[in-house]
N, C-alpha and C positions, 0 to 999 in steps of 0.2 A: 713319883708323879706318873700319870697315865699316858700315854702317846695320847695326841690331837688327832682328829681323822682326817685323813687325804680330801683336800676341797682343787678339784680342778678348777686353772686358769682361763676364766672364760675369753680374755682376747688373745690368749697362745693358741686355744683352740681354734678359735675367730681365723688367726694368720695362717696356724695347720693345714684350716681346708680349703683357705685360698691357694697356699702354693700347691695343694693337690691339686686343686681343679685346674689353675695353669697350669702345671705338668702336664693336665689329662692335655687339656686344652692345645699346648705343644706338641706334644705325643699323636694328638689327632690332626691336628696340621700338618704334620711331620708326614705322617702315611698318607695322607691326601696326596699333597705333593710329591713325594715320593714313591707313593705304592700307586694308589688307585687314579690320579691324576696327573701321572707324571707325564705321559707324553701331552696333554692337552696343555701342561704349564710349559713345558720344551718348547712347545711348537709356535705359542704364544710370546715367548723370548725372541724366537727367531724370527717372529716374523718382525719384530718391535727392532733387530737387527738390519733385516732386509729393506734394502732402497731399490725400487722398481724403476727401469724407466722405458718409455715408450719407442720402440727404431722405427720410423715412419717407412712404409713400403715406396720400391720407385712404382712413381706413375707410370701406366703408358703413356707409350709416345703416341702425337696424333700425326700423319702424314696425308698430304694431299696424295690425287689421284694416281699418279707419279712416280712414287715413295718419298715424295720432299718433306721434312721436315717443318711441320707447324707448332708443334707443343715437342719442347723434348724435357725428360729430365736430367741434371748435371748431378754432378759433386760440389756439397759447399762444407763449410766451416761453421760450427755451432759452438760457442765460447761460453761453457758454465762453469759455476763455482759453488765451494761450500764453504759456507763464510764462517763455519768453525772451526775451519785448519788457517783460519788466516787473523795472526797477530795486529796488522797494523792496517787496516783497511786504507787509510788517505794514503799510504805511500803505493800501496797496490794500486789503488784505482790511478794515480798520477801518471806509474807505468805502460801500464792498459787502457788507460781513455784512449790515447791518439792511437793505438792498434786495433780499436775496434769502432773507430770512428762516434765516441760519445763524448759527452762533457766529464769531466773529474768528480761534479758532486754527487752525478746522477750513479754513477759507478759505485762511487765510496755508500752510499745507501744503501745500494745493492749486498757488498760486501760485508757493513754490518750489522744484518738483518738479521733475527733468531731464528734463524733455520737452514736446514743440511743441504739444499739443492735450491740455486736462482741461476734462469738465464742472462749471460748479458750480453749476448750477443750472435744472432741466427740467421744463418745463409751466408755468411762473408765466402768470398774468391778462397780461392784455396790458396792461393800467394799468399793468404794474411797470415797461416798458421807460420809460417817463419819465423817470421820474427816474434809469433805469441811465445811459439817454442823456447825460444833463444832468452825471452826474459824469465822464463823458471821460475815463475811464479808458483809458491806454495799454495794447494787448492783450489788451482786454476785449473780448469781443464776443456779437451777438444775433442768434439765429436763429428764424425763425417755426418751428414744429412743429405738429403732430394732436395735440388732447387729445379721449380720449373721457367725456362725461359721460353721464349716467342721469337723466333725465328726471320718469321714473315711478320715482324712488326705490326704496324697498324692497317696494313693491305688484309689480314683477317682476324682484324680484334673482335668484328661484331659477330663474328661467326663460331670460330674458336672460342672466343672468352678470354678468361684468366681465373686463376685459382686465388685464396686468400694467404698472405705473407705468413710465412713461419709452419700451418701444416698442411700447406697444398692443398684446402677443400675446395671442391670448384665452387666459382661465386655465380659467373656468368656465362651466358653459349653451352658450347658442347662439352666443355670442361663441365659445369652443372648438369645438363640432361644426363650423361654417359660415367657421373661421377663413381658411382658405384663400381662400374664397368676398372673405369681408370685407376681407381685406387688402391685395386688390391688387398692386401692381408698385413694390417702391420705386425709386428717383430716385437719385440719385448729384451733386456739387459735387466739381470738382477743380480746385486753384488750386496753382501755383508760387509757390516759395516761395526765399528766400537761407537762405544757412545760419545766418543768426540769425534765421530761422523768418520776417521779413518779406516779404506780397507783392512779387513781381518787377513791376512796372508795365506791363511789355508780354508780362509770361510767361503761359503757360497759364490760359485759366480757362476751364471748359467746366460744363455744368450737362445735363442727361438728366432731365427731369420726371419725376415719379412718375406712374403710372397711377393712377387711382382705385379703390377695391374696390366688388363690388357691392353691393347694397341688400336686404337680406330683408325681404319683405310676412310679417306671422304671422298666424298666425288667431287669436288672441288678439282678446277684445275687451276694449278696457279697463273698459267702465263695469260687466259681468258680473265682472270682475276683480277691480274693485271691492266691487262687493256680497257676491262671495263672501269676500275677505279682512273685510271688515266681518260678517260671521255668523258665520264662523269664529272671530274674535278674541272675538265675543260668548260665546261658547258654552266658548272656553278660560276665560274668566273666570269661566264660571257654573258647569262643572261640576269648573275644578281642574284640568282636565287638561295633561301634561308637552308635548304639541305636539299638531298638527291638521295635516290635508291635506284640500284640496276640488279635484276633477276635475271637469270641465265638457265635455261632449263633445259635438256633434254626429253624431249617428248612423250618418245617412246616409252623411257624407262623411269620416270621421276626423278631422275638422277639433277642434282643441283650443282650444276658446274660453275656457277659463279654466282656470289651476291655481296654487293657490294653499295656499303651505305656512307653518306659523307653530310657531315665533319668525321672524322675517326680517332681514335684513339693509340698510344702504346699500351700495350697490355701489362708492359713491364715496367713504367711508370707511370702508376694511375694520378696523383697528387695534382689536386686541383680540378682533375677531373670529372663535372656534372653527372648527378643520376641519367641527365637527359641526353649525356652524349654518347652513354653508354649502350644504350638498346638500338636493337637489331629492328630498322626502323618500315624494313621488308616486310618484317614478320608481327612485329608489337603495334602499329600504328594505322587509323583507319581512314580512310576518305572516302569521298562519292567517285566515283568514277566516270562518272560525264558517260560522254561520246564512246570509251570503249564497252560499255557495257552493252551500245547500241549491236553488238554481236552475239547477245545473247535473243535478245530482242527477234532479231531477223531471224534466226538460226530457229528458234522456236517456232516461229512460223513458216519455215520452209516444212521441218521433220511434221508441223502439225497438218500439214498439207492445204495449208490459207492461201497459200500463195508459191508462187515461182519465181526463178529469178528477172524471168522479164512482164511480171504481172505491172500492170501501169496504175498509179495513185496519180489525182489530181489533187497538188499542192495550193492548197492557198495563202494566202501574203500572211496570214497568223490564223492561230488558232485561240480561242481568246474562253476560260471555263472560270466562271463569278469572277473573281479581282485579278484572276493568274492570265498573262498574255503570253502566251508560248510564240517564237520567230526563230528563223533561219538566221544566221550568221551572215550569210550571203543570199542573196534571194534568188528564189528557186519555185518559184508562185508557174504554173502550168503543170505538165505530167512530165510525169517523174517513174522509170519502172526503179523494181527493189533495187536492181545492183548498183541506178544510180542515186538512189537515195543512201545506199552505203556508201559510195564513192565520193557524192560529193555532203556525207553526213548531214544531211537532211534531219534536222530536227521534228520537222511537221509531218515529214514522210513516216518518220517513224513511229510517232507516237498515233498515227493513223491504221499503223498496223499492229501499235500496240494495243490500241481499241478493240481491232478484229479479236485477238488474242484473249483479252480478258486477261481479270486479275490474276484467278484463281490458276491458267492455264500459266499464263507467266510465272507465275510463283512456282509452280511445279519444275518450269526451266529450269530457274535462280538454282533453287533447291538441290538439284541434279549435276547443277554446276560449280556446286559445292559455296554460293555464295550464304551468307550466315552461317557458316558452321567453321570451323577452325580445320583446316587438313590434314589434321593430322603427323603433320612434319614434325622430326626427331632433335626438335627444341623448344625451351622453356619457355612460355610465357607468350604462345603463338593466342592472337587477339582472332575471335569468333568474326569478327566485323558485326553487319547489324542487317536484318530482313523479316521485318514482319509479316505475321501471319495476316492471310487476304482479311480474313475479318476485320483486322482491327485497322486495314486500309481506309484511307475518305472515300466516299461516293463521289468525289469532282475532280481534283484533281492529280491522283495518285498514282493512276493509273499509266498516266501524259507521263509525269514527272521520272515513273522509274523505267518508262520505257527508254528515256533519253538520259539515265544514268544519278537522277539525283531519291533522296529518299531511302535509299541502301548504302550502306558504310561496308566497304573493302579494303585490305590486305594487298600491296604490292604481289604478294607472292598467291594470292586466292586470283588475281585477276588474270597471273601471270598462266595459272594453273587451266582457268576458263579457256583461254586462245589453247594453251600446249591440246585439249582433248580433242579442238577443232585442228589441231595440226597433226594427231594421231587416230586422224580416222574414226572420230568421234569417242575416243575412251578415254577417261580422266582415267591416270595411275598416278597413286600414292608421292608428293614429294619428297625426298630425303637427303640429307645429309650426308651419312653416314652407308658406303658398301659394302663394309664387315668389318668384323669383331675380330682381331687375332687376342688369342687367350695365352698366357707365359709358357702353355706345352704344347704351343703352335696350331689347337685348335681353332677353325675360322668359322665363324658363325655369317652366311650372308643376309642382308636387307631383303624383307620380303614386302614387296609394296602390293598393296590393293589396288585392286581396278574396277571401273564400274563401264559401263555400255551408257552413253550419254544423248548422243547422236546419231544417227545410220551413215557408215560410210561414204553413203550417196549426198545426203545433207551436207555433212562434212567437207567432202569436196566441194559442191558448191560457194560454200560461203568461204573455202579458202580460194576459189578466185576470184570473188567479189572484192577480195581483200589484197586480191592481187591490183586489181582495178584503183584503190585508193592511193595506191604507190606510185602508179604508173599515171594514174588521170586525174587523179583529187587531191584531199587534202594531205595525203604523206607522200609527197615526190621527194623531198628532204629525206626519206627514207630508203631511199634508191641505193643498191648496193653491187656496186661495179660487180659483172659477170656472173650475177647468181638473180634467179625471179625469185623475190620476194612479196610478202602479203602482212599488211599490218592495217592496223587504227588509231587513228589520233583521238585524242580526248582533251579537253580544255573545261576545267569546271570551276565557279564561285568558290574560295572556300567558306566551309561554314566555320563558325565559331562558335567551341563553346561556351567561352567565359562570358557572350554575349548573347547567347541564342541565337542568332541571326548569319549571315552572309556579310561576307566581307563585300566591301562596295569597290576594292581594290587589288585583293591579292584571290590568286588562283591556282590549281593543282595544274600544272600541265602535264602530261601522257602518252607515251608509243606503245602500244604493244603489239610484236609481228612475228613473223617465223622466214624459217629459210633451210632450204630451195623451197618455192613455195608448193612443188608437185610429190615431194618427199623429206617434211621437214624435218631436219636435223637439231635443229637451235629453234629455243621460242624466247625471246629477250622483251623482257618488261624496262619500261624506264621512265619515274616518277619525279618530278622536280617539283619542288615546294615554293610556290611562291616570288616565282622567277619577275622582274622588274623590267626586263627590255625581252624581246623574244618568245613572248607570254602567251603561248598557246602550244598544245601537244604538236603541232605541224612545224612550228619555226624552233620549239624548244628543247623536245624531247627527242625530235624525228633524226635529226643528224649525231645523236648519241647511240641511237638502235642503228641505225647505218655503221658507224664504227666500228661496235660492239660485233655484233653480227658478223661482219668481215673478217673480225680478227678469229671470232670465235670458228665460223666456217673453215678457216688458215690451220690453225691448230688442229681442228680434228680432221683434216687432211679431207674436205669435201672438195671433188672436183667441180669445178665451175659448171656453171649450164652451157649447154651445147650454141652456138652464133651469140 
């Protein structure tokens, strides 16, 4: 018989160059990963090992003028866990609830949740790690952290602020404005891990310190900070009113030695606490300013050279422009010269000279005295107030209106800024917060404040003893302050509203704003009352809180009395 001829197996061949081609197939993965991509698949493992975590940098500390202590940061206690090293999560959390002040369920969630790292618990006393210690809990663990506390309580919440719970970001005040400043360089913790989430004993662990943030020096003095929330709070009590702001300036330098706004707050227990009790109501909130604005007024027309301080106006019993009836508070109908139209705030006196003046010249004043424009000041959320351009002023009666303070919206702290240039020899400087920057390698950065030429000297003094004259003869004798000449202005004005459009038919801003000594002053104290119910006028309301203030603040910076 003949041999058959060889007929190859078509699906042995089929399988042949499958397991070739998988071979190749393997054979080329194989080098990949091992020859040509081997560190990129390494590095790729490792990092799928690596658990990073963030070391919050300490804040700077903030200190008053002093070195006292207003923002400090401490040591606290941060309680996490990896809910893959832990078998029985209900009995852990039942351990651990009452040690970290939570409920049992909200815990045991926490603990059986699919993944390698949960907080439960951030900021605790350092007392608490004791006893976390002592219950040895598996996959429990403690981390030191920055807590920031408030010192000075709610005597400087509006000013200081506070930071947000858990990583210190400022929210509010000069914790927000300087947050950058404050917060430093964080730090970094990275530790290898198995993939049941446990340290590797000889894996990774690398740590990168955090940088410290710098330190703000403020001008703040506390024990003026003090005195002024102490008359403040007196004066809410006595005359009813819905809140108070008191500014404390030093003249000279823009230096902000005190400001204080009431209701207040704890910085360190906010809960409960209103958007609206929160702002800094100096510097975020606007009103007319009546009667003190009448200093802008006269002062303009001295420097414009319209008048002197004993030029004489004949006062009449109103001034009456289409439907608007302008009058005196008290009646003052004959002549009248300027200083006694300052003295005894002359409404008709003034808006007589505010005619002379004209809009356009007024407005150049406003302008100069920084009213509609925001100051500048080295915190968040300072309000422009409000001052139109002369054109888009009425032709009737607009001109009446802002001579004697209404129709312009102001700032506590802009009005307070108007008087300081008249008590600095006619130059507004910069107001501020903040008198330097210490950096964590003790570099000191100081505040440089702007200053502008407002006034002439000459003018200046003038109209600070006109203002001395209201104290002594008119309507702020309530501002009379034992052994020292002082110079102020009362202000009393409708408020407006504007959920209504209109003026209140009942409630009022009442106003001090003065300096002292009044021949070289040291202090210029603003002090705003909202809405005061008995005592309701800047003369009976405000004027015995700038007397306080004042004296205490004079005490403190060691001014010697006036001579007799």
């Amino acid at each position: 018989m003949g041999s058959r001829p060889f007929r190859p197996n078509a699906r042995l061949i089929a399988v042949g160059v499958a397991l070739v081609l998988a071979w190749t197939m393997v054979g080329y993965r194989l080098t990949v990963v091992q020859g040509a991509r081997a560190e990129a698949f390494a590095a790729r493992g490792l990092d799928q090992r690596l658990q990073r975590l963030t070391l919050a940098a300490d804040r700077g500390t903030i200190f008053d003028r002093d070195g006292r202590e207003l923002a400090v940061t401490v040591d606290s206690i941060t309680v996490y866990a990896n809910p893959r090293e832990i078998t029985d999560p209900l009995e852990a959390a039942r351990t651990l609830a009452p040690l970290v002040g939570r409920e049992v369920r909200g815990v045991a969630d926490d603990l059986a949740s699919d993944t390698e790292f949960v907080y439960l618990a951030r900021q605790l006393d350092l007392a608490a790690a004791g006893p976390i210690r002592e219950a040895d809990l598996p996959g429990v663990y403690l981390l030191v952290e920055p807590k920031r506390i408030y010192p000075a309580g709610d005597l400087t919440a509006h000013v200081v602020g506070f930071v947000r719970d858990g990583d210190n970001v400022g929210l509010e005040g000069l914790e927000l404005f300087y947050d950058a400043a404050l917060a430093g360089r964080p730090g970094s913790l990275i530790v290898e891990r198995d993939p049941q989430g446990r340290a590797i004993p000889q894996g990774e662990y690398h740590v990168e310190p955090a940088e410290p943030g710098s330190d703000l020096v403020l001008t703040i003095k506390t024990e003026i900070q003090f005195a002024a929330a102490q008359a403040l709070a007196a004066a809410i009590e006595r005359t009813g009113a819905a809140s108070g702001s008191v500014v404390v300036l030093d003249p000279a330098t823009g230096a902000i030695l005190a400001m204080v706004n009431l209701p207040s707050f704890d910085p360190s227990s906010r809960l409960g606490v209103s958007a609206e009790a929160l702002r800094n109501r100096a510097v975020t909130d606007v009103f007319e300013p009546g009667s003190t604005q009448k200093l802008v007024t006269i002062s303009a027309a001295l420097e414009s050279g319209l008048v002197t301080p004993g030029t004489p106006f004949e006062i009449p019993e109103k001034i009456e422009i289409l439907d608007t009836v302008f009058e005196d508070f008290t009646e003052h109908a004959g002549t009248l010269t300027v200083t006694e139209i300052v003295t005894h705030s002359s409404n008709l006196g003034t808006i007589l000279i505010g005619e002379e003046l004209g809009s356009r010249r007024l407005h150049s004043f406003m302008v100069a005295f920084g009213e509609g424009t925001a100051t500048g000041v080295d915190f968040p959320g300072e309000a422009p107030g409000m001052l139109r351009d002369p054109d888009e002023w009425c032709i009737t009666t607009c001109v009446a209106g802002t001579s004697i303070g209404y129709r312009v919206s102001v700032t506590a702290l802009q009005m307070a800024m108007v008087y300081a240039a008249v008590a600095n020899d006619g130059v507004w400087v910069q107001p501020h917060f903040v008198a330097e920057t210490v950096a964590a390698d003790g570099t000191r950065v100081s505040f440089e404040a702007v200053e502008r030429q407002v006034l002439s000297p000459a003018t200046a003094a003038q109209m600070r003893a006109m203002l001395e004259a209201v104290v002594q003869l008119g309507t702020g004798t309530a501002a009379a302050v034992p052994g020292y000449r002082v110079g102020g202005k009362t202000g009393t004005t409708e408020k407006y509203l504007e959920s209504e459009q209109a003026y209140s038919t009942d409630a009022v801003v009442a106003s001090f704003i003065g300096m002292a000594p009044i021949d070289h002053p040291r202090v210029v104290v603003a002090v705003v009352l909202d809405s005061p119910r008995q005592d309701a006028t800047g003369g009976r309301g405000a004027a015995p809180v700038f007397a306080a203030v004042t004296l205490a603040a004079l005490n403190q910076l060691g001014v010697t009395p006036d001579a007799g």
